[in-house]
C-alpha positions in Angstrom: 42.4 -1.4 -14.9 45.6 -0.6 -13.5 45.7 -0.8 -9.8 46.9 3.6 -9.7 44.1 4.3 -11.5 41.8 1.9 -8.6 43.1 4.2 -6.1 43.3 7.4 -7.3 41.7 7.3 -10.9 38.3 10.1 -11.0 34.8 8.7 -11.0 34.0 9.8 -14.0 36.8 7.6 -15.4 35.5 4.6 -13.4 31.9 4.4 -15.0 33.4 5.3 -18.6 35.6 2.3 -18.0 32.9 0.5 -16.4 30.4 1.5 -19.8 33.5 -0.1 -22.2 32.8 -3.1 -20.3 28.5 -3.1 -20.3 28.4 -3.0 -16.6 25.8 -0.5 -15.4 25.0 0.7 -11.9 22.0 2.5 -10.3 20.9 3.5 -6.9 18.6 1.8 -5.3 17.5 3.2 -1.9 20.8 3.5 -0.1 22.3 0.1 -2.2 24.1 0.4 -5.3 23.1 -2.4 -7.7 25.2 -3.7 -10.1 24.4 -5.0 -13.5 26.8 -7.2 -15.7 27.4 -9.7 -18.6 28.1 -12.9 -17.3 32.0 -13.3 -16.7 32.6 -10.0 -16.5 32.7 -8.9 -12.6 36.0 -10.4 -11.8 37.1 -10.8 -8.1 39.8 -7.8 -8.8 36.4 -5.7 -10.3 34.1 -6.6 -7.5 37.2 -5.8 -4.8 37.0 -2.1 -6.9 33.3 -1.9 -6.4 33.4 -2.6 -2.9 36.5 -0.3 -2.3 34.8 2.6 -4.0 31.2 2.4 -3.4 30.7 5.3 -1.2 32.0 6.9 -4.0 30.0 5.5 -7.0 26.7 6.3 -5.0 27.1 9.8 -4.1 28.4 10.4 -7.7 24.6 8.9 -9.4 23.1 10.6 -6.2 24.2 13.6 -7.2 22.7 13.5 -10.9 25.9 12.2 -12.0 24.1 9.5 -14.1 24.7 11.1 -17.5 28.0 9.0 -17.9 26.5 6.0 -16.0 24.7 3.8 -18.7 22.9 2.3 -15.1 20.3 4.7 -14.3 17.3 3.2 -15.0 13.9 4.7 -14.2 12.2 1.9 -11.6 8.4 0.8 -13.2 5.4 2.1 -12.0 2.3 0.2 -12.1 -0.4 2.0 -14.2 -3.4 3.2 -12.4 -6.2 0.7 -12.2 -8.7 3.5 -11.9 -8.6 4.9 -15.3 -9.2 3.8 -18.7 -6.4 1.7 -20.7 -5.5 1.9 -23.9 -5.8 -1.6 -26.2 -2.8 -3.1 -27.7 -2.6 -3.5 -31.3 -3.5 -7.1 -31.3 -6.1 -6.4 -28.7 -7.4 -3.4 -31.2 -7.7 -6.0 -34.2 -9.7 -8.9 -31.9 -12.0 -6.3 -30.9 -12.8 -5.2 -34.6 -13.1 -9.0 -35.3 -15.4 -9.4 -32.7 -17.4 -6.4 -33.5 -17.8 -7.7 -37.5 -19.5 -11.7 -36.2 -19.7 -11.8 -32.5 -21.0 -15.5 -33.3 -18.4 -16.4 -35.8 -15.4 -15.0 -34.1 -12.3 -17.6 -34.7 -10.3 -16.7 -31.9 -12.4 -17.5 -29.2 -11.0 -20.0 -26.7 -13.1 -22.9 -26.3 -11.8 -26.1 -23.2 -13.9 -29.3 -22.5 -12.7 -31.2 -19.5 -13.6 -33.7 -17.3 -12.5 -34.0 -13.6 -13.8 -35.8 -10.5 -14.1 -32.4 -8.2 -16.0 -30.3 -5.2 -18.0 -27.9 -6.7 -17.8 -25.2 -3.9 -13.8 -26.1 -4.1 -13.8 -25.2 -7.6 -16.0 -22.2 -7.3 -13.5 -21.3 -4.6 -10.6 -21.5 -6.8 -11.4 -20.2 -10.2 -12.6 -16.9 -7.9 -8.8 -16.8 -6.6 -7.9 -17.0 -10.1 -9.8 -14.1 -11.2 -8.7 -12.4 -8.0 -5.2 -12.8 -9.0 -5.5 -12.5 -12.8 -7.2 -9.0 -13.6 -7.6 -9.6 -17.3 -10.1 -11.5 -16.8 -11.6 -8.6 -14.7 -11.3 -6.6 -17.8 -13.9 -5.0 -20.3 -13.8 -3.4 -23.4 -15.5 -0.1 -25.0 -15.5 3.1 -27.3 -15.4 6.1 -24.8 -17.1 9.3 -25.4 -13.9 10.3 -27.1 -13.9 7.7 -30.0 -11.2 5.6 -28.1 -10.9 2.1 -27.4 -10.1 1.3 -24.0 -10.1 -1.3 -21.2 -11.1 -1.0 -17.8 -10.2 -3.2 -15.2 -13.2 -4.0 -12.2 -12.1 -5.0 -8.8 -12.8 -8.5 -8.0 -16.3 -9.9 -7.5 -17.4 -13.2 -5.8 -18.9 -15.1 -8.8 -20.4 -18.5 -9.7 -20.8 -20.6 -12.6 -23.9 -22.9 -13.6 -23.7 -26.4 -13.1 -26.4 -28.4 -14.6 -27.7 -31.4 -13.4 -27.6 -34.4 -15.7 -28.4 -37.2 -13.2 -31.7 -37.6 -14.7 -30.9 -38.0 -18.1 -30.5 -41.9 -19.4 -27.3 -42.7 -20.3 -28.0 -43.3 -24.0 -28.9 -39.6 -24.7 -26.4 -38.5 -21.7 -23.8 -38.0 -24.9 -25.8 -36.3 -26.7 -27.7 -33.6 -24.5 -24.1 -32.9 -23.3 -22.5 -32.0 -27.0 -25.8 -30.1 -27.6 -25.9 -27.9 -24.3 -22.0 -27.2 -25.3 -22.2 -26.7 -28.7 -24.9 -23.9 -27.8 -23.1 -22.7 -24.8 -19.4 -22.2 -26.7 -21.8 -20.2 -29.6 -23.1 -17.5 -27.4 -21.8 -14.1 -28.2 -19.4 -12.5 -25.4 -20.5 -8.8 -24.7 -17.4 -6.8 -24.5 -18.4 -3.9 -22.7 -20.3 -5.7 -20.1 -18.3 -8.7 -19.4 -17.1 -11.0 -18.2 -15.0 -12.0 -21.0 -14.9 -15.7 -20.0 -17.9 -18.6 -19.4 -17.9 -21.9 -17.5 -20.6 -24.3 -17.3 -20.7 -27.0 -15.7 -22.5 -30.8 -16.2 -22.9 -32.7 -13.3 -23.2 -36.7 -13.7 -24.4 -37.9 -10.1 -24.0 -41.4 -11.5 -20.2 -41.4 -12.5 -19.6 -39.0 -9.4 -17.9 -37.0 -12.0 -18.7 -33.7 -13.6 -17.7 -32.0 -17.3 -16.4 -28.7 -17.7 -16.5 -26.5 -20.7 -15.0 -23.5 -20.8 -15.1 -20.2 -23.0 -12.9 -17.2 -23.3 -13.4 -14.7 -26.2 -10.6 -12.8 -27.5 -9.7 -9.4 -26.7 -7.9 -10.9 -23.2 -5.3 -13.5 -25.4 -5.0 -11.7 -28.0 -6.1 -14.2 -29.6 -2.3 -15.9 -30.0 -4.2 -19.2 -28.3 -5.8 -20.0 -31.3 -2.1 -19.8 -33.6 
């Protein structure tokens, strides 16, 4: 850019030199923001910017944005209150699901053991479903014939821990894998919810407790299981 064409060169000019170059601009409140490949805003360009702002802004203020490759419509977060639709993976998970709720391969099955507080951990895994609303989320057909999801404002919820301090440490092992194997087989209703299970085994003895932990798969789209 030649330093006449800084000064006195039309605005229209500026952003057509500025597209040549993939720098885009937008308006953002009363800011203009600028967007550029790395390398590219050299001190001479971002002197230019600064000398012509007032400029640049009231030209994209003033719907001038159809030779601006900046304008770029801000996001807006979908209302919560309203059915969703699925995404295609979603779609396919829910079919699966639908065919052998028991049998479904994409379900997301953790074990783990950790020395914890139970009312701690009760505390935190309902600020993670607080913070994470797919895991608020069911799954139907509406009275249309469309799949959808609905998202449900947080609830206070708690898991069940069983007691195992009673049981002798020779069948401990085993009434442990049987309790789990028949918790991780139970079928996940979709439409109810929730679409995730904990339960919890308590060993008084060891002062430790085992976790095991179930989430079916319309919520990971079942890309866990890959």
């Amino acid at each position: 850019m030649s330093s006449s064409f800084e000064q006195t060169g039309p605005v229209e000019r500026l952003f057509e030199e500025f597209r040549a170059k993939d720098i885009q601009l937008r308006v953002e409140g009363a800011d203009l923001r600028v967007s550029a490949p790395p390398g590219t805003l050299t001190s001479d360009l971002r002197g230019l910017l600064g000398r012509r702002k007032a400029e640049l802004l009231a030209h994209l203020q003033a719907g001038g944005g159809e030779v601006s490759t900046g304008d770029v419509a801000p996001l807006v977060r979908v209302d919560r209150e309203r059915e969703l639709p699925l995404s295609f993976a979603q779609e396919r998970m829910w079919v699966l699901q639908r065919m052998d709720p028991e049998a479904n391969p994409y379900r997301v099955q953790m074990l783990f053991a950790l020395r914890a507080d139970e009312a701690g951990l009760q505390r935190a895994w309902n600020a993670l479903l607080g913070r994470h609303e797919i895991l608020r989320t069911t799954y139907r057909m509406n009275d249309e014939g469309r799949l959808v999801q609905i998202v449900h404002a947080p609830q206070r919820v708690a898991f069940p821990v069983v007691d195992l301090s009673g049981v002798a440490d020779a069948d401990l092992a085993r009434e442990v894998r049987e309790r789990a194997r028949e918790f991780v087989r139970m079928p996940f209703d979709l439409a109810q919810g929730p679409v995730w299970r904990i339960l919890g085994f308590d060993f008084a003895i060891t002062c430790s407790e085992l976790y095991c932990a179930s989430i079916t798969s319309p919520p990971t789209d079942g890309q866990e299981a890959t």
